[in-house]
C-alpha positions as CSV (number, residue, x, y, z in Angstrom):
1,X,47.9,1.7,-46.1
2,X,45.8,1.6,-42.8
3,X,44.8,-1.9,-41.7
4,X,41.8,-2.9,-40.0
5,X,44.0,-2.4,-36.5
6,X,45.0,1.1,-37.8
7,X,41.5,1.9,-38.1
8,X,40.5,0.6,-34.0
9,X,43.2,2.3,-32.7
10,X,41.7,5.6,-33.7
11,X,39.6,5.3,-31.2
12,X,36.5,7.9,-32.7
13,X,34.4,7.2,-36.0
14,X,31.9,9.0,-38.3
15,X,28.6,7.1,-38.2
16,X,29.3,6.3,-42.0
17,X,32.9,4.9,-41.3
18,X,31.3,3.1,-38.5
19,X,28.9,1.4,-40.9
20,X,31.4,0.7,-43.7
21,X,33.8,-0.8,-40.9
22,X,31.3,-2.9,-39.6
23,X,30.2,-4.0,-43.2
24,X,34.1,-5.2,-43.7
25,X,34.5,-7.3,-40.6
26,X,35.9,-10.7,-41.8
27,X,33.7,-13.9,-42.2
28,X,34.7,-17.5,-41.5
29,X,33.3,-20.1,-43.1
30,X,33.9,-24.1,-42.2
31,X,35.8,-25.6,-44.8
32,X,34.3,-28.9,-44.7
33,X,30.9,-29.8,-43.2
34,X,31.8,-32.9,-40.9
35,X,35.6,-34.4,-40.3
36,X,38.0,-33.4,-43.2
37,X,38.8,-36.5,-45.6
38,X,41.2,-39.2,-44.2
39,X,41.1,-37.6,-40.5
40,X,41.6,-40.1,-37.9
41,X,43.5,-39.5,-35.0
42,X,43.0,-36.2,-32.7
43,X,45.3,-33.3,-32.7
44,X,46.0,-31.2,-29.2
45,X,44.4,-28.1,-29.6
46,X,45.1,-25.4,-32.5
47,X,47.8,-23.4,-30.6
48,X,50.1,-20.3,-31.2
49,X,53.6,-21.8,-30.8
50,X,55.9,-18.8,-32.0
51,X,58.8,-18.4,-29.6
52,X,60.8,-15.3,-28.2
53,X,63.7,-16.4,-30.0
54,X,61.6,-17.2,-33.5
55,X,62.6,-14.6,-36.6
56,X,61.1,-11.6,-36.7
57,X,60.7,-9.8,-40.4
58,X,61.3,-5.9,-40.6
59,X,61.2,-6.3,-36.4
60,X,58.0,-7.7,-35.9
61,X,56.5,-10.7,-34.4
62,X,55.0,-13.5,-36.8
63,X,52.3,-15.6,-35.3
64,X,52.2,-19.1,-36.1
65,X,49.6,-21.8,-35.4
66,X,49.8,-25.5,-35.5
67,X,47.2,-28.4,-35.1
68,X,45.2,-27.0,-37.3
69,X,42.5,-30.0,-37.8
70,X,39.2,-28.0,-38.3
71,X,40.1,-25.8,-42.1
72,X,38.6,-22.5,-42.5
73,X,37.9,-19.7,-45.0
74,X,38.1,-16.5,-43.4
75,X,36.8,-13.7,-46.3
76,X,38.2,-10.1,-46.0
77,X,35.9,-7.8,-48.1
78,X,37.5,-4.5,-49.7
79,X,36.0,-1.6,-49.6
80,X,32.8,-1.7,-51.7
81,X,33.8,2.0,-53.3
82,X,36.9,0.2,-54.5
83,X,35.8,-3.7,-54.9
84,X,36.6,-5.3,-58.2
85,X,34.6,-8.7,-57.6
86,X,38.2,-10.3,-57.4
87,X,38.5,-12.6,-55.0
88,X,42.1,-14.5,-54.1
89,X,42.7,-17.4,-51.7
90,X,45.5,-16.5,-49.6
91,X,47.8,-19.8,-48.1
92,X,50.2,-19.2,-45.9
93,X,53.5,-21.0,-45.4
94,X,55.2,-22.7,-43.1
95,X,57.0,-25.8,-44.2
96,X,53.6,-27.8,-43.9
97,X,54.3,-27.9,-40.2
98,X,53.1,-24.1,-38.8
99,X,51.1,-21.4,-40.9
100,X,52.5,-17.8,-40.8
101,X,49.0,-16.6,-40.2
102,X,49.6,-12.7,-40.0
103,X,52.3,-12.1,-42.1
104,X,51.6,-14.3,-44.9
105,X,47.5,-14.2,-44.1
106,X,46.0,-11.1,-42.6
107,X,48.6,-8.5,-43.6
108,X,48.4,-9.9,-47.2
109,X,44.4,-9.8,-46.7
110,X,45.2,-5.8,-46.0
111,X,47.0,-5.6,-49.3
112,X,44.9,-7.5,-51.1
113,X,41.8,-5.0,-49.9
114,X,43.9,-2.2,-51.1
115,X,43.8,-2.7,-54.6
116,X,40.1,-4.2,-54.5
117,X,40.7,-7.6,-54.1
118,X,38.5,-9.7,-51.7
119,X,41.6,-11.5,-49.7
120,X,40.5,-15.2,-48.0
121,X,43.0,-16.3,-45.5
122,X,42.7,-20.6,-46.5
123,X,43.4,-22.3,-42.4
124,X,44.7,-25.4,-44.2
125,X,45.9,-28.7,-42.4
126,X,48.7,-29.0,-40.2
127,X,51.4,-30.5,-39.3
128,X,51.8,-33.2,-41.8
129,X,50.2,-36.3,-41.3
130,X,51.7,-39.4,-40.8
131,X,51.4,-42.0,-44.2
132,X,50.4,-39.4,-46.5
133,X,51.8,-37.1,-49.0
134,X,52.8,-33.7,-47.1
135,X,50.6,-32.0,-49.5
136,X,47.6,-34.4,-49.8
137,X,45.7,-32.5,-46.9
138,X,46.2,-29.1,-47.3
139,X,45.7,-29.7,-51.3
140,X,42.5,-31.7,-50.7
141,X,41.8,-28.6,-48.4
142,X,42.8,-25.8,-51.3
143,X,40.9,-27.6,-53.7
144,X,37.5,-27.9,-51.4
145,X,38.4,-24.0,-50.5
146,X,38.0,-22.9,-54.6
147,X,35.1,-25.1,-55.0
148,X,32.9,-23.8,-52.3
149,X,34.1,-20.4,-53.0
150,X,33.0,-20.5,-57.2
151,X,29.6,-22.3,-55.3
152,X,28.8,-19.2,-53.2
153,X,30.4,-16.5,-55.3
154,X,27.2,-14.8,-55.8
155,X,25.7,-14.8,-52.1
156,X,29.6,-13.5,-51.3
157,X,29.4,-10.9,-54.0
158,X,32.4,-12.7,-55.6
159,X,33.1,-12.8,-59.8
160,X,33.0,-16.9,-59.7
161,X,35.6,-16.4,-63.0
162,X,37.8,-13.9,-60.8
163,X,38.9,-16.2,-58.3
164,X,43.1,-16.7,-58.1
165,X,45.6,-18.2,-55.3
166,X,48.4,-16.5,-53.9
167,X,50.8,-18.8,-51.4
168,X,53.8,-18.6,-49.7
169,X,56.8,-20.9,-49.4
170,X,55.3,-24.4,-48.8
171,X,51.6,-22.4,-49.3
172,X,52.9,-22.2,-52.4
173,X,53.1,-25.5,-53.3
174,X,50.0,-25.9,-52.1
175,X,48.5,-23.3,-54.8
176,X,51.1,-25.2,-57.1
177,X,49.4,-28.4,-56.4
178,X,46.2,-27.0,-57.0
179,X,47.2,-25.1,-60.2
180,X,47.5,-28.7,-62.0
181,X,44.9,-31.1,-59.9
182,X,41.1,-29.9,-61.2
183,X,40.0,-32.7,-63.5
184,X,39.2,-34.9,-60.1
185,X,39.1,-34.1,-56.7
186,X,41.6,-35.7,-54.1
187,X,38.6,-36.6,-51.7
188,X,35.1,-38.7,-51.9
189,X,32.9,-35.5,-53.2
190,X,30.9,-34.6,-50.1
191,X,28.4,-31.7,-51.9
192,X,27.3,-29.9,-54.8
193,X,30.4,-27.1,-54.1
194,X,32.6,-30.4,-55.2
195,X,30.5,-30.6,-58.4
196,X,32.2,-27.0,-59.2
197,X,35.6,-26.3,-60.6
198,X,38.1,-26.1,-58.2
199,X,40.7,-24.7,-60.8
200,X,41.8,-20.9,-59.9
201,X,41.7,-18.2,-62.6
202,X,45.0,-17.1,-61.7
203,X,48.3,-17.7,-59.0
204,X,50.5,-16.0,-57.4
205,X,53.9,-17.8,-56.2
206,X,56.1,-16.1,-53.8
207,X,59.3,-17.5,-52.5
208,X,57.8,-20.7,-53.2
209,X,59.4,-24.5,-51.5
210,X,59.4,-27.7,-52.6
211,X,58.8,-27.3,-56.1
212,X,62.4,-29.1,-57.3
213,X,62.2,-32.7,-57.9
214,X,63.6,-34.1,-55.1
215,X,65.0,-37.3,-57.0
216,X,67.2,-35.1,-59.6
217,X,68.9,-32.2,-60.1
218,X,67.0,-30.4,-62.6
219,X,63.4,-30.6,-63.2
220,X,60.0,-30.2,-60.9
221,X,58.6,-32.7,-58.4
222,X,55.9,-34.3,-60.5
223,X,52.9,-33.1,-58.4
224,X,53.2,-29.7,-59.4
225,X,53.6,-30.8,-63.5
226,X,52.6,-28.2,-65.3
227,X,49.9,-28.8,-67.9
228,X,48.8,-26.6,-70.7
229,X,45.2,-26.9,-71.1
230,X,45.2,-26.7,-67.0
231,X,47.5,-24.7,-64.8
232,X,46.8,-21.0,-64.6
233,X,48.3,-17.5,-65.6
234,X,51.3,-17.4,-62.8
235,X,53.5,-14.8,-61.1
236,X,56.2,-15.6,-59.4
237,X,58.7,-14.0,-57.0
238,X,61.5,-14.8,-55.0
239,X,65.2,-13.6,-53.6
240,X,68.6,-15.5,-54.7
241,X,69.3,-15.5,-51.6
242,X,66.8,-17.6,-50.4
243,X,67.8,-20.6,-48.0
244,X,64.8,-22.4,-50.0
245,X,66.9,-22.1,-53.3
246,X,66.2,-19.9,-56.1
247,X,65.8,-23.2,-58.3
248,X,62.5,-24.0,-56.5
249,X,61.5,-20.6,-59.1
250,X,63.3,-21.1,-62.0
251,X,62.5,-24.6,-62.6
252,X,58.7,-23.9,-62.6
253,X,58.9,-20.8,-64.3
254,X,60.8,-22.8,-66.9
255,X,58.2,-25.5,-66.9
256,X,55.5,-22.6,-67.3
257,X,57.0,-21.4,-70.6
258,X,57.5,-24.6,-72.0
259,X,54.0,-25.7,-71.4
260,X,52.9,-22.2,-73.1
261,X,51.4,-20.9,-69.9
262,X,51.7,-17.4,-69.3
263,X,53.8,-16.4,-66.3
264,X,55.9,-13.4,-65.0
265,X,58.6,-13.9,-62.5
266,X,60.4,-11.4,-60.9
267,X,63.9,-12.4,-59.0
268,X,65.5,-10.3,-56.9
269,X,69.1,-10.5,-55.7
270,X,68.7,-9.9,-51.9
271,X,65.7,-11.0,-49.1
272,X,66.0,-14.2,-48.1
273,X,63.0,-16.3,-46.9
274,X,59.8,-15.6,-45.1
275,X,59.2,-11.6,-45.4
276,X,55.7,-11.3,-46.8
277,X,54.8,-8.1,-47.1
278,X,57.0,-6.3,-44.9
279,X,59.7,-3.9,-45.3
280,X,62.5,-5.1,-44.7
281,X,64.3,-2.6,-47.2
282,X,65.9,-5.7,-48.9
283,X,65.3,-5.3,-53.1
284,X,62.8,-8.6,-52.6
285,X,60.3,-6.4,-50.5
286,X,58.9,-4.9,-53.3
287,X,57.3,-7.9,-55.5
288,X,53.7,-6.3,-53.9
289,X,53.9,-3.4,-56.5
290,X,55.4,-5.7,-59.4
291,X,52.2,-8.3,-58.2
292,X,50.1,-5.5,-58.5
293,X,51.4,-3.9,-61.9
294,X,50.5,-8.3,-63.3
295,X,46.9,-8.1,-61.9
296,X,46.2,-5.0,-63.3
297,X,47.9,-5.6,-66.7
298,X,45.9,-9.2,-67.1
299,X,42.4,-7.2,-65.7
300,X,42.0,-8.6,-62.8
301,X,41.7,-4.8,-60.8
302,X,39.6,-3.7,-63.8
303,X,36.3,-2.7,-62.1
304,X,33.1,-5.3,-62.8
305,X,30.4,-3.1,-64.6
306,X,27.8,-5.9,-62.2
307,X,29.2,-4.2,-59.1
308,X,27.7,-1.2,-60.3
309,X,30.9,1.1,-60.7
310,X,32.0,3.1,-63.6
């Protein structure tokens, strides 16, 4: 697959590729219109704070940002010969302290564009804040994001019923959280994109954290309860191996079938924790094709007849 980067290092375009390039440049969009909900005190500036000696998956750097106090959308649009109308809001992970914004946001965005899919990198709130829930900001931020994405789905040529989460690690708990809290928002409604459901059509959990109860040993952590009548069609992947523990799956895909929601999970016995898309020739590297195989089994690649394709 070439990525947008692929295509500028060329270095020579077509007048036609120039145009459809241009037409695919991402968009971002302010998340909220004035100071988030329950934002008091000031941040330092949003900053890159990955370190020579921080991990680097399949040999590559992963960039990760902090003090992240002003959310954004930021919209990747497939190509139109190939675009389904599916939209999915990509979260990245990073233990609700950092966001992995490349190699669980922009090189997921390049996947996502492949088969499609309209990928929109979510720039939720970090690090925690102090005398809240870990996941009350980014959730009240994920739940905002859906909202004013169903709101503008026709100006941004979006299916408003074709809009799923993918999230990684504690991004996926965030989608997790957001798969079971749509009756009511977790924030004073600020505008008529609040009015709209927030729920997402569909999610996608890979390696995901801190879905275990933390007060027992079996079970899920009670704001991530699956409910029938609420919480989406769900994939799930993840590695054995996985520092995060393999239980953080399990458990919700357990919860999943109980409740009667559809769900596919996929384990793998080798990968670890933090790979995203790359190939790190570990069995785990490969959930993008078994990801892919779900959307297109449930029709979510199927083309829209209203985008005009056959």
């Amino acid at each position: 697959m070439m990525t947008r980067a692929s295509f500028v290092a060329v270095g020579v375009f077509s007048l036609a590729t120039t145009a459809a390039l241009a037409a695919a440049e991402p968009r971002v969009i302010p998340l909220w219109p004035d100071r988030p909900p329950g934002e008091t005190a000031a941040l330092p500036p949003e900053a890159d704070i990955t370190t020579a000696d921080d991990r680097q998956p399949a040999g590559r750097r992963v960039t990760r940002i902090s003090n992240v106090s002003h959310p954004t959308l930021t919209i990747y649009p497939p190509d139109p010969a190939i675009d389904t109308r599916t939209a999915v809001l990509v979260c990245p992970g990073g233990g609700y302290a950092r966001l992995a914004i490349d190699i669980e946001g922009t090189e997921v965005c390049d996947w996502l564009n492949s088969i499609g899919v309209t990928g929109i990198i979510l720039k939720y709130r970090v690090p925690r804040r102090e005398g809240v829930a870990q996941h009350l900001p980014p959730a009240q931020d994920a739940q905002r994001a859906l909202g004013l994405l169903r709101h503008r789905a026709p100006e941004l040529g979006l299916d408003p019923h074709r809009i799923g989460i993918i999230g990684f690690s504690a991004g996926a708990h965030v989608a997790g959280v957001l798969s079971t809290h749509q009756d009511e928002r977790l924030y004073p409604t600020v505008d008529a994109a609040d009015r709209v459901s927030c729920r997402p059509d569909f999610a996608m959990l890979i390696y995901p954290g801190y879905f275990t109860a933390r007060d027992r040993e079996f079970g899920i952590a009670p704001e991530v309860a699956v409910a029938a009548d609420k919480t989406p069609p769900t994939f799930i992947a993840m590695a054995q191996d996985d520092p995060v523990r393999v239980e953080n799956a399990l458990h919700y895909y357990l919860a999943l079938k109980q409740a009667g929601v559809p769900a596919e999970m996929h384990l793998y016995p080798s990968g670890g924790h933090g790979f995203g898309l790359r190939a790190t020739g570990e069995p785990a590297a490969t959930w993008p094709a078994r990801a892919a195989d779900w959307l297109r089994a449930s029709g979510w690649l199927k083309r829209d007849p209203a985008s005009g394709a056959n």
